[in-house]
matplotlib code that plots the C-alpha trace (Angstrom):
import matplotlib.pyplot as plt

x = [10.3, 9.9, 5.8, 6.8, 8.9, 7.2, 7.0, 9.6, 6.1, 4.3, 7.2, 7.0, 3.3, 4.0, 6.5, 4.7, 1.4, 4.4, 6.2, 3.3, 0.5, -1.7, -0.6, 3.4, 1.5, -0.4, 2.8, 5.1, 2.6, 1.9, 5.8, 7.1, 4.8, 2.4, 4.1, 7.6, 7.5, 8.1, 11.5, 12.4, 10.0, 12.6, 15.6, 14.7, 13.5, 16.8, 19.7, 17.9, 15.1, 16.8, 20.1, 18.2, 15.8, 18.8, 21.0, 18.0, 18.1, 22.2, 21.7, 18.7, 20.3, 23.5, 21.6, 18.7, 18.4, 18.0, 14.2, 15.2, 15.6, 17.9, 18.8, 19.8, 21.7, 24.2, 24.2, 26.0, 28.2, 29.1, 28.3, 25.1, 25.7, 25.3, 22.3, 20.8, 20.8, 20.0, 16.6, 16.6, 16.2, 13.5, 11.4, 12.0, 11.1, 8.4, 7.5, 6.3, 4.2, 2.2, 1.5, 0.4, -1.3, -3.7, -4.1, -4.5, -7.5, -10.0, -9.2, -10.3, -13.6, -14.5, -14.3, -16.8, -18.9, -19.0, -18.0, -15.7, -12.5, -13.4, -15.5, -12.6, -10.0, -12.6, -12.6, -10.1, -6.6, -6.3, -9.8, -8.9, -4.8, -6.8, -9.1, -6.4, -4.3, -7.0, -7.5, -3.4, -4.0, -6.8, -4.8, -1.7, -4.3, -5.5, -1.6, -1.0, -4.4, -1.8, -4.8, -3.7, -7.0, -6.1, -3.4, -5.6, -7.6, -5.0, -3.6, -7.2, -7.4, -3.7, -4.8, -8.2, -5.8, -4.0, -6.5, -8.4, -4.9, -5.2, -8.9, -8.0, -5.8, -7.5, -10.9, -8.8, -7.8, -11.2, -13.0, -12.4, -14.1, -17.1, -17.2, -15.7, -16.9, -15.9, -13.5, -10.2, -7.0, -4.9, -1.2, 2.0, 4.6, 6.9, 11.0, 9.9, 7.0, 8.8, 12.3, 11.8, 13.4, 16.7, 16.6, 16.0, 12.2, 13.1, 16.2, 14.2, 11.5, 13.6, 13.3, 9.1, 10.6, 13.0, 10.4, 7.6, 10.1, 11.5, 10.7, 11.2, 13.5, 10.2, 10.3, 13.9, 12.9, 11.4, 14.7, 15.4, 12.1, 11.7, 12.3, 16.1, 16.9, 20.0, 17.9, 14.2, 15.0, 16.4, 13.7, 11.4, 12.9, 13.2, 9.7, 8.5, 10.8, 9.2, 5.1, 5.9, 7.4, 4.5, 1.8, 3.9, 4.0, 0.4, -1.4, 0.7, -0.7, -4.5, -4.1, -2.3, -5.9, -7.5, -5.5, -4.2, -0.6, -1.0, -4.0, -1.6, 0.7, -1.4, -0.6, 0.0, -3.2, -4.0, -0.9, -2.1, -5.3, -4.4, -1.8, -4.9, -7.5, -6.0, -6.7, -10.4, -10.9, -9.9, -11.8, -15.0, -14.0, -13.5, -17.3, -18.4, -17.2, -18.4, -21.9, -21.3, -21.6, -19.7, -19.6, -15.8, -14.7, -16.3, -15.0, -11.7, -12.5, -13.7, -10.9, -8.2, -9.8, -9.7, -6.2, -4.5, -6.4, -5.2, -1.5, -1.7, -2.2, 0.6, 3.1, 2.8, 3.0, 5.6, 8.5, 8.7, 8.7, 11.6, 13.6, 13.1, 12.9, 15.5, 18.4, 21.6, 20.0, 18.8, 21.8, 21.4, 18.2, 17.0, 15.4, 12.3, 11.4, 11.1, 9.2, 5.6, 2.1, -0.3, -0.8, 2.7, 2.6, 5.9, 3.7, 6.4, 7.5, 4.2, 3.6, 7.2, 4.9, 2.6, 4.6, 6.7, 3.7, 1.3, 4.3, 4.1, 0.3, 0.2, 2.9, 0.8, -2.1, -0.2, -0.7, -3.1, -5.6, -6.0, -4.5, -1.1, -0.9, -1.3, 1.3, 3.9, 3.3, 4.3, 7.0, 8.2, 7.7, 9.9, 12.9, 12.7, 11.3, 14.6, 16.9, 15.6, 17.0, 20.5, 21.0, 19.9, 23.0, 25.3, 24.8, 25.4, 28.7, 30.0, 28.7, 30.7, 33.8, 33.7, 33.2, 35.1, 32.8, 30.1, 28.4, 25.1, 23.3, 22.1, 24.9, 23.7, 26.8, 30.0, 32.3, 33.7, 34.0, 30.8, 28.9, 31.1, 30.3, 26.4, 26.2, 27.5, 26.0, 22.8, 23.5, 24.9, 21.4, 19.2, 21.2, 21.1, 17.5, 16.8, 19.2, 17.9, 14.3, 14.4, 14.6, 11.2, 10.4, 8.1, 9.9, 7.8, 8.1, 11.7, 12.3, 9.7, 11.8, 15.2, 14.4, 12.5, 15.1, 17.6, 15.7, 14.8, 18.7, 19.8, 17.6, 19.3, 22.2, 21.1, 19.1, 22.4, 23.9, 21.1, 21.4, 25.2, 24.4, 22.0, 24.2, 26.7, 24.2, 23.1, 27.2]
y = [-49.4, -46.8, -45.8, -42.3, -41.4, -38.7, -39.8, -37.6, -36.9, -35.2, -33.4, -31.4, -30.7, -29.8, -27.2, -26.0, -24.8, -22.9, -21.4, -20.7, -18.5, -16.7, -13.6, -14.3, -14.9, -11.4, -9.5, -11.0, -10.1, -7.0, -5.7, -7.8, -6.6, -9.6, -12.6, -11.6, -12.5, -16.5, -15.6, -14.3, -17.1, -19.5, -17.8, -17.1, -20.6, -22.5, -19.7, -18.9, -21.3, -24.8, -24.1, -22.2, -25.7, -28.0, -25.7, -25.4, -29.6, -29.6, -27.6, -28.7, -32.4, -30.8, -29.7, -32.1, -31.9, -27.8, -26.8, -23.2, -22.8, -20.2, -18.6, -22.2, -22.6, -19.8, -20.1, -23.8, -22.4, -18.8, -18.1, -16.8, -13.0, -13.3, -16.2, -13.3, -10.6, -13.5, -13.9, -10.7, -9.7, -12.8, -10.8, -7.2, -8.8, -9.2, -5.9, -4.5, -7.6, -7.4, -3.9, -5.4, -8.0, -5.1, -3.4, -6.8, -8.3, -4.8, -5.0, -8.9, -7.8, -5.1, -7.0, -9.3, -6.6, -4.2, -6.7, -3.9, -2.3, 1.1, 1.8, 1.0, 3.2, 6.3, 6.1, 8.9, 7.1, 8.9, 7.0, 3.5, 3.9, 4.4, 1.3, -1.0, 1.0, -0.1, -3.8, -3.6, -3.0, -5.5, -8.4, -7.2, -7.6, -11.4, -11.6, -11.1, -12.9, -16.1, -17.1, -18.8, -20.0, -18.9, -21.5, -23.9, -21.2, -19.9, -23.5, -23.9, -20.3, -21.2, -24.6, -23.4, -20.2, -23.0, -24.7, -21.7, -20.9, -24.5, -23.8, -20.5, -21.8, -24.9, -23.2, -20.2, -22.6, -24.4, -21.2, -20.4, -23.8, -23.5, -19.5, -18.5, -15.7, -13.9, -11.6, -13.1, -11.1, -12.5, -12.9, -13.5, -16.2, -14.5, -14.0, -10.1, -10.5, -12.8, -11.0, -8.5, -5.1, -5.2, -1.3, 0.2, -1.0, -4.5, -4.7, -2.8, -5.0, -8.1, -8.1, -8.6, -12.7, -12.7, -12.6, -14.7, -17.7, -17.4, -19.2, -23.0, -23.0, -23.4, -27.1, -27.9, -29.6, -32.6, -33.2, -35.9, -37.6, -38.5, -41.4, -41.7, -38.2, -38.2, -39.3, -38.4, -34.7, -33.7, -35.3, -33.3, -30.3, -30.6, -31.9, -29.0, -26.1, -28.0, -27.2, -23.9, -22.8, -24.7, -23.1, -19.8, -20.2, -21.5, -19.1, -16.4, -17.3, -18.1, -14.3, -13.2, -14.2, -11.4, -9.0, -6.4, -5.4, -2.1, -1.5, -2.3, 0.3, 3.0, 5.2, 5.1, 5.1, 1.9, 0.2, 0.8, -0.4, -3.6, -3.9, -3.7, -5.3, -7.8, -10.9, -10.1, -8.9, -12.0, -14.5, -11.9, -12.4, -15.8, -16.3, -14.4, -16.7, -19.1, -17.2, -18.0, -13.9, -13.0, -16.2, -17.3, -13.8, -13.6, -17.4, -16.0, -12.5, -14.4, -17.4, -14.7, -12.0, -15.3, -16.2, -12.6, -11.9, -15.3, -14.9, -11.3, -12.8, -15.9, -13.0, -11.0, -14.1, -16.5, -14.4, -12.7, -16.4, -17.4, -14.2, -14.5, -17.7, -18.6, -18.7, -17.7, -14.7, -13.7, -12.5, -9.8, -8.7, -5.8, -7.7, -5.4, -7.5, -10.9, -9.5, -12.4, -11.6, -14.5, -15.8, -16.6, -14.0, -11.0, -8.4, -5.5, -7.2, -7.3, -3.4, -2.8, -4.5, -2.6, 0.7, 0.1, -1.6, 0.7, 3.5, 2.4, 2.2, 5.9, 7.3, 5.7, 8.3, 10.6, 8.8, 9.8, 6.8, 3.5, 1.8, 3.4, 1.9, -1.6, -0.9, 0.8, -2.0, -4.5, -3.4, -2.5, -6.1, -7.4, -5.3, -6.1, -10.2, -11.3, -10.1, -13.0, -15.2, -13.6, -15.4, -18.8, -18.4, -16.9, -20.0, -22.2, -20.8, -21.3, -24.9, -25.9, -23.9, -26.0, -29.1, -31.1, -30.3, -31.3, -34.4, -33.6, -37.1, -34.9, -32.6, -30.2, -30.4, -32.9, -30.3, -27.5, -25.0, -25.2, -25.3, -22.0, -20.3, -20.8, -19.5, -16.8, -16.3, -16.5, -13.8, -11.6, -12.2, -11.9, -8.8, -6.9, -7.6, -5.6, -3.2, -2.5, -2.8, 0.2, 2.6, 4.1, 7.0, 8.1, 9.8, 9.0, 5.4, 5.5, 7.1, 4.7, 1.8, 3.1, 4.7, 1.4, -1.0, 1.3, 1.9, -1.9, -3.0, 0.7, -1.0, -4.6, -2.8, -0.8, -3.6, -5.6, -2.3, -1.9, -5.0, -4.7, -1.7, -3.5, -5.9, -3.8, -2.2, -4.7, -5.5]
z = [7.2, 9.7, 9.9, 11.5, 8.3, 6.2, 2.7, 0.2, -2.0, 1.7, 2.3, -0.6, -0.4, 3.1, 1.6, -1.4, 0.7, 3.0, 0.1, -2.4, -2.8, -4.9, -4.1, -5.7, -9.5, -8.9, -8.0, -10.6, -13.3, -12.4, -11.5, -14.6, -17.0, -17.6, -18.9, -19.7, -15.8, -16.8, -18.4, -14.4, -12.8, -14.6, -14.1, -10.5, -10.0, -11.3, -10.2, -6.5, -5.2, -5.9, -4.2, -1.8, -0.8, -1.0, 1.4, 4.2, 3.9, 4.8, 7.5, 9.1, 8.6, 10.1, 13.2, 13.6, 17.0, 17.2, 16.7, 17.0, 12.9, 11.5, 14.9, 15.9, 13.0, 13.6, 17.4, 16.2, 13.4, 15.1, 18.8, 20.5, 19.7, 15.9, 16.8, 18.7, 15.6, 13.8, 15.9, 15.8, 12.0, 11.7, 14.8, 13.2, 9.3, 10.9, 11.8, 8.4, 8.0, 11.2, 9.5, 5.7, 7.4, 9.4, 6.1, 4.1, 6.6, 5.9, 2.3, 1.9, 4.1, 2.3, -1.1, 0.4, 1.8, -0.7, -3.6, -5.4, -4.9, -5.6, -2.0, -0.1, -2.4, -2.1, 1.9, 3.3, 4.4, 7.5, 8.1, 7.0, 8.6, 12.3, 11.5, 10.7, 14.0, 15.9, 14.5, 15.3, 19.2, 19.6, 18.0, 20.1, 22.8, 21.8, 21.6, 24.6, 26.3, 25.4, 23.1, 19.8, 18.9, 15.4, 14.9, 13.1, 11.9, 9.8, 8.9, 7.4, 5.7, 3.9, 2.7, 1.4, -0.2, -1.7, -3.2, -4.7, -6.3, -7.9, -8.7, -10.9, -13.0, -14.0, -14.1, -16.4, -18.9, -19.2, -19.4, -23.1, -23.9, -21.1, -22.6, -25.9, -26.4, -22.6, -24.6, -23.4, -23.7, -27.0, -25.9, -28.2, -27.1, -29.1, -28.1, -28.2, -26.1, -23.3, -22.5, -20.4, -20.4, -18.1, -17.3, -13.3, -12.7, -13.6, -11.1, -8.3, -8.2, -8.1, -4.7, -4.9, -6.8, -4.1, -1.6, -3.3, -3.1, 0.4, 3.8, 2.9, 6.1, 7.8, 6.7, 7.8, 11.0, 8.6, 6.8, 9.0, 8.8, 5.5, 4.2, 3.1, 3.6, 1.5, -1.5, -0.2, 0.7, -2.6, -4.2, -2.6, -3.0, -6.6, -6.7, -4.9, -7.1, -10.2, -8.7, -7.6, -11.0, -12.9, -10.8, -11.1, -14.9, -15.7, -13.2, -15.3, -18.2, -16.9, -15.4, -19.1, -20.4, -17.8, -17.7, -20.5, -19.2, -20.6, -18.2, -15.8, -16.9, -18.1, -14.8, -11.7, -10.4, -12.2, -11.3, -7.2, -8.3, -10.1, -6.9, -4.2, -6.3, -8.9, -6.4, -6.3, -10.0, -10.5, -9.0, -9.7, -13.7, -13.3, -11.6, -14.6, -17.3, -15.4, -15.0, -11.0, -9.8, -7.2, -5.7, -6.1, -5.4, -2.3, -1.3, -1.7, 0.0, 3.3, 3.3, 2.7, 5.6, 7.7, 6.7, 7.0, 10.2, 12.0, 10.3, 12.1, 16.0, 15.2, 13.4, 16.4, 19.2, 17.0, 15.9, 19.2, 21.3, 18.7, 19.7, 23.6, 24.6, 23.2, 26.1, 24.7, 22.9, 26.3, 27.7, 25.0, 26.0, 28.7, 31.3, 30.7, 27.5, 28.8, 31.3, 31.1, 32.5, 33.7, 30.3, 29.7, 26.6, 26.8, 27.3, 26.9, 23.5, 22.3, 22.9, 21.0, 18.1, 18.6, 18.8, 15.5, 13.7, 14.5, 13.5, 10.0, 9.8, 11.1, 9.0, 6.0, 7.1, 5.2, 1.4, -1.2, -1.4, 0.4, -3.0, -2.6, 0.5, 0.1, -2.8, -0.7, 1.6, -1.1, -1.7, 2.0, 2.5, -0.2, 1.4, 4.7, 4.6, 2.9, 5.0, 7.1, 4.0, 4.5, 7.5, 5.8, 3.4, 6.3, 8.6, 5.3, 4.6, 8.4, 8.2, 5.3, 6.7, 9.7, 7.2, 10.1, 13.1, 11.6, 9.7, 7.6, 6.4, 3.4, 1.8, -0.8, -2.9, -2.4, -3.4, -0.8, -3.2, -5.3, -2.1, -0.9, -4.4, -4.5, -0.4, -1.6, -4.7, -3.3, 0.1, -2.7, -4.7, -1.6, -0.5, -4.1, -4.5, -1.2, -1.5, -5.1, -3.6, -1.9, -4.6, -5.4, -7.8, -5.0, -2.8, 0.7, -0.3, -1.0, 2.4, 4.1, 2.5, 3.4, 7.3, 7.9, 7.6, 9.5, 12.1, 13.3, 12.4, 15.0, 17.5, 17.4, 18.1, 20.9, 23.1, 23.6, 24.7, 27.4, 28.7, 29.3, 30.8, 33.1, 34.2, 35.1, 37.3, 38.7, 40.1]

ax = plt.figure().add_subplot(projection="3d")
ax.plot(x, y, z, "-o")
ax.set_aspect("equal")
plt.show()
């Protein structure tokens, strides 16, 4: 046996700490109303995030030798200028996180300074939005120093994330035992109390599940290492869809002891609240029950500062290396953006982060209260990450239309049309959720989530046009 092989069991380890994170139980409860989320959880799991997994292993078995990922993937199946908008959306995705991440980093420090959520919401936004501006340019600034001393940093932040996430829910359920009398929440596992309510809120937030369970293409490059990929990969997959529904399921229910739904849902100011602060009210409950203090909330405060802080410096320096150096995308470029200083960092790419980052921190002055915009940043997130995903299923489809050309050691599904239908299926999913996701009651953040979007797909299509326009300049 082959010592280098990766075990089917590591693999899906490996892709549960990328795929899973305390932060997907919060959301779901909080959109879904408490735990009528597990009815979507399971649906969401079985109709999306399986066929999802096994379709990333056929193509990254299809194209083992590509470490490019999804813009590799289509550049195979369907030329360099779709691989290029295909880089393209998993740079500009990016955009709006660069900007949560900024507003993400101050809220985990001031948890563990000031150890409540209220003395960051009563700070002025115009105050806070030019704080996190500035946090913006100085990152941009380590960005573009070609310093990634934050790679490990933030590899060590996600696993210790990861293993506070574990830590809730078993210390949840043992709490009642170690502290009966902590006045738990009573819920009802009743039909009534489990099926959600299919009206407009429930299809618009979609997108926020859609989101939670998305990026196990990071993994595809290992598809080929495991043991017995035809057998070992599935495996894993299966494995890992089975530990990220239980922990989605369990840390539901550990939170459904916290938290009273109608809380949640008693206005709008609450619901930005619970949004902002839910993370830390939770682990501050749970060192309560425990008679700990603060102690555990302000462990997760500090490992989560550290983690969205490092994630910050790689989201600006990664996503932007994927798009430019990569050489058949470059021909779509203006020469101006792969311009390189002395570090080896694209300095004028790293400003255009700056720009349309900082643009959506700036236009967030403009909110009433701190709260709302960590919301409206939730939800601009879950619109514009997944169109990443869209790509994912795009490259899939091509690969099984060319089913001659090429000769996956792992294939999803034996049967042409089956794999055709659940491609499909699961663009039209990821594209409904986001398209649905946009719609707001509020108007600003209905506009935000529309103009957004537009604006980073008008200037995919204009940079190709540049570049023409260089080179025929340059004749």
């Amino acid at each position: 046996m082959d010592s280098k092989k990766i075990k089917w069991s590591t693999l899906a380890f490996m892709a549960f700490s990328t795929v899973w994170g305390f932060g997907n139980v919060l959301n779901g409860f909080i959109y879904f109303n408490g735990i009528q989320v597990i009815f979507s959880w399971i649906l969401m799991f079985a109709l999306y995030f399986v066929p999802y997994a096994l379709m990333v292993g056929e193509l990254g078995s299809a194209f083992k030798t590509s470490g490019g990922g999804v813009s590799s993937w289509v550049l195979q199946t369907s030329g360099p200028k779709l691989a290029y908008y295909a880089g393209w959306t998993y740079w500009a995705c990016h955009i709006t996180y660069i900007a949560s991440k900024s507003s993400g980093g101050i809220k985990a420090l001031s948890w563990a300074v000031f150890r409540n959520g209220e003395t960051y919401d009563s700070f002025p936004t115009l105050a806070v939005q030019l704080v996190t501006f500035a946090i913006l340019i100085v990152f941009c600034y380590i960005a573009s120093k070609g310093l990634n001393p934050l790679k490990k940093l933030a590899t060590l932040a996600g696993t210790s994330m990861f293993v506070m996430s574990i830590l809730y829910i078993l210390m949840m359920f043992a709490a009642p035992a170690i502290n009966p009398d902590a006045g738990f929440v009573s819920m009802e596992f009743t039909t009534k109390s489990l099926i959600p309510q299919f009206d407009v809120k429930y299809f618009t937030s979609l997108s926020i599940l859609v989101f939670a369970v998305g990026g196990c293409e990071k993994i595809s490059p290992y598809v080929n290492k495991v043991e017995n990929p035809s057998k070992g990969f599935p495996k894993s997959m299966i494995t890992l869809a089975i530990m990220v529904m239980v922990c989605a399921i369990l840390g539901t229910i550990a939170m459904g002891m916290m938290f009273d739904p109608n809380m949640i849902n008693a206005s709008e100011e609450a619901f930005n609240s619970y949004n902002s602060n839910g993370s830390y009210w939770a682990f501050q409950k749970l060192g309560e029950y425990y008679h700990m203090g603060n102690a555990l909330m302000i462990i997760y405060a500090l490992c989560n500062a550290v983690g969205q802080l490092s994630t910050l410096v790689i989201s600006i320096d990664a996503p932007l290396r994927m798009l430019l150096d990569n050489e058949d995308a470059r021909e779509f470029i203006p020469s101006k953006l792969l311009k390189k200083n002395d570090c080896g960092a694209y300095v004028n790419g790293i400003k255009l982060v700056a720009v349309l980052s900082g643009a959506i921190i700036l236009i967030q002055s403009f909110v009433p209260g701190a709260a709302a915009v960590l919301k409206q940043l939730t939800k601009l997130n879950s619109v514009c990450m997944p169109l990443r995903y869209l790509w994912v299923f795009f490259a899939y489809i091509m690969l099984r239309k060319a089913n001659d050309k090429f000769h996956p050691e792992y294939r999803f599904v034996k049967n042409q049309s089956v794999a055709l239908f659940f491609g499909c299926w699961c663009f039209l999913v990821t594209a409904g959720s986001c398209i649905l996701g946009m719609y707001d009651t509020d108007p600003f953040t209905f506009a935000l989530n529309v103009i957004t979007p537009l604006v980073l797909v008008a200037l995919g299509v204009i940079l190709p046009m540049i570049a023409k326009k260089e080179k025929q300049n340059a004749k």
